[in-house]
Each structure stands twice: as structure tokens, then as C-alpha cells.
C-alpha positions as CSV (number, residue, x, y, z in Angstrom):
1,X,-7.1,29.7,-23.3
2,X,-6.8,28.6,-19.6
3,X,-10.5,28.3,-18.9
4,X,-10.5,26.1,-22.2
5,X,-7.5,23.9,-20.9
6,X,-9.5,23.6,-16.4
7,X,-12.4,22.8,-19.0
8,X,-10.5,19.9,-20.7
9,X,-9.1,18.7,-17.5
10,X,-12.1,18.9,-15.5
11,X,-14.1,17.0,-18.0
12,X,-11.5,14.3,-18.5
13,X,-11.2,13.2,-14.4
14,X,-15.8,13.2,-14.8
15,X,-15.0,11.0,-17.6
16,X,-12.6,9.0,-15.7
17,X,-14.8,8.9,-12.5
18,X,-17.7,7.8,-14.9
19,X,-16.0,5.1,-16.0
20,X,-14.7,3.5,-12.8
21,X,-18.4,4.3,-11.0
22,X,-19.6,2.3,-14.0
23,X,-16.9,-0.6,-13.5
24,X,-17.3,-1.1,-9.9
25,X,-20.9,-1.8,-10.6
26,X,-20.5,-4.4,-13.0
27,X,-17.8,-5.9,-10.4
28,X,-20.6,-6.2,-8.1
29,X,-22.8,-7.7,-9.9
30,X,-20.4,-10.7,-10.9
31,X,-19.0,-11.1,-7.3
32,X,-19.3,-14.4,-6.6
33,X,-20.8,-14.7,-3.0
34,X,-18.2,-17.5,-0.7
35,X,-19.6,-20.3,-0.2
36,X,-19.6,-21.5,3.6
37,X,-16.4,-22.5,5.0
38,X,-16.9,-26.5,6.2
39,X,-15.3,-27.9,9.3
40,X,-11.7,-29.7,8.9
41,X,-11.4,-32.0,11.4
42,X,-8.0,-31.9,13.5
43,X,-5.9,-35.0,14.8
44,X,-7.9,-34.4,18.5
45,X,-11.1,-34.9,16.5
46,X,-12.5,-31.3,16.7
47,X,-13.4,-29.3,14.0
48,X,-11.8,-26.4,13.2
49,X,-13.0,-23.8,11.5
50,X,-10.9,-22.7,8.1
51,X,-10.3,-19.3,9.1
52,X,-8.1,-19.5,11.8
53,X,-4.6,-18.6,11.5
54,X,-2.2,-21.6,11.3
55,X,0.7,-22.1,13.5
56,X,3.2,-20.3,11.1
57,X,0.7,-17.2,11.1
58,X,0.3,-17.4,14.8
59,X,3.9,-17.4,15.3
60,X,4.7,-14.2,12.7
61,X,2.2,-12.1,14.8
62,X,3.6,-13.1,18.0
63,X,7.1,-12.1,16.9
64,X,6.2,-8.9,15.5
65,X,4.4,-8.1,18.5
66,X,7.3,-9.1,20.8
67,X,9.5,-7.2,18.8
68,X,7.4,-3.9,18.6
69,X,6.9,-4.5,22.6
70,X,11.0,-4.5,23.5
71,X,11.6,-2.0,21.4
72,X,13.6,-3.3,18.5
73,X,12.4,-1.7,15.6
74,X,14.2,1.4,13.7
75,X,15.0,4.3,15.6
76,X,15.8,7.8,13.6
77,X,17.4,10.5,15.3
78,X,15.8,13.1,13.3
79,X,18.5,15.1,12.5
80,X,19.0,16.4,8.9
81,X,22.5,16.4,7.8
82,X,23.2,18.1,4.5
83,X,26.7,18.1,2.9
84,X,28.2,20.7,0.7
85,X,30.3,18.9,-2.0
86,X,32.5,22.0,-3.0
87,X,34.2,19.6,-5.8
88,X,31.3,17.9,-7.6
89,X,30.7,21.2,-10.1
90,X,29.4,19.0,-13.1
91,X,26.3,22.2,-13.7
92,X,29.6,25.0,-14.4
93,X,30.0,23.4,-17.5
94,X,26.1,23.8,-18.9
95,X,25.4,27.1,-16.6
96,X,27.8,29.6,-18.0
97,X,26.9,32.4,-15.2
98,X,28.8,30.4,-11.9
């Protein structure tokens, strides 16, 4: 009965793989390749190119790096603490044995 029930399972996930090999095909196939990215042209006059970050993206990575650089990110200290509630005995009523 448990060689049935691996059998079942095992066949299931090559089913599932099938499918999602099969999927990622057809995905492919429709991709739509990006066209190329034109020049914008800036208040100076020179183009810039799409792709590079804006001012408010410049400025996020510069803060997170300042701040992972000074050290100001969460520390743990790594200690475990575990308290024993002695009063909170709600499983006495449904285990009979305690």
C-alpha cells in the first residue's frame, strides 16, 4: 500500500513538472522582444538614456548604503529566552493525565 501511495506521489510532481516545462515554452515563444530604448533629451540638451536610475532611485540606494556602512541596521543579541508560564494550564482540561 505504501509503494502504491510514493507511486501516486511520484507520478503527480512528473505530471506537475510536465506541465510547467510545457508552460514555460509557450511563454517563450510569446515573449515579446523590447523594443530599443530612444534617447530623452534632458534640460542641458544631452540625451539620456531610459535606463538610468532617476534622482529618487539614486538617492534610496545612497541611503541604504550609508545606512548599512554606519552601522544602523538591526542588531540581535542571539540569545534565546524561553519563559515558563506555570499559570496558563488551558491543555489540563482536554489532557486528563497532568
Amino acid at each position: 500500500m505504501a509503494g502504491i501511495s510514493v507511486g501516486v506521489v511520484f507520478c503527480i510532481l512528473l505530471l506537475i513538472v510536465c506541465v510547467l516545462v510545457v508552460f514555460s515554452r509557450l511563454a517563450q515563444d510569446k515573449q515579446v522582444k523590447p523594443a530599443a530604448a530612444a534617447p530623452v533629451a534632458t534640460l542641458a540638451g544631452s540625451p539620456k538614456s531610459s535606463r538610468m536610475a532617476s534622482g529618487a532611485d539614486e538617492a534610496a540606494v545612497a541611503m541604504a548604503v550609508y545606512l548599512y556602512l554606519n552601522g544602523r541596521h538591526d542588531e540581535e543579541s542571539g540569545v534565546l529566552t524561553i519563559q515558563v508560564n506555570e499559570h496558563s494550564l488551558w491543555h489540563e482540561e482536554l489532557n486528563e493525565r497532568l
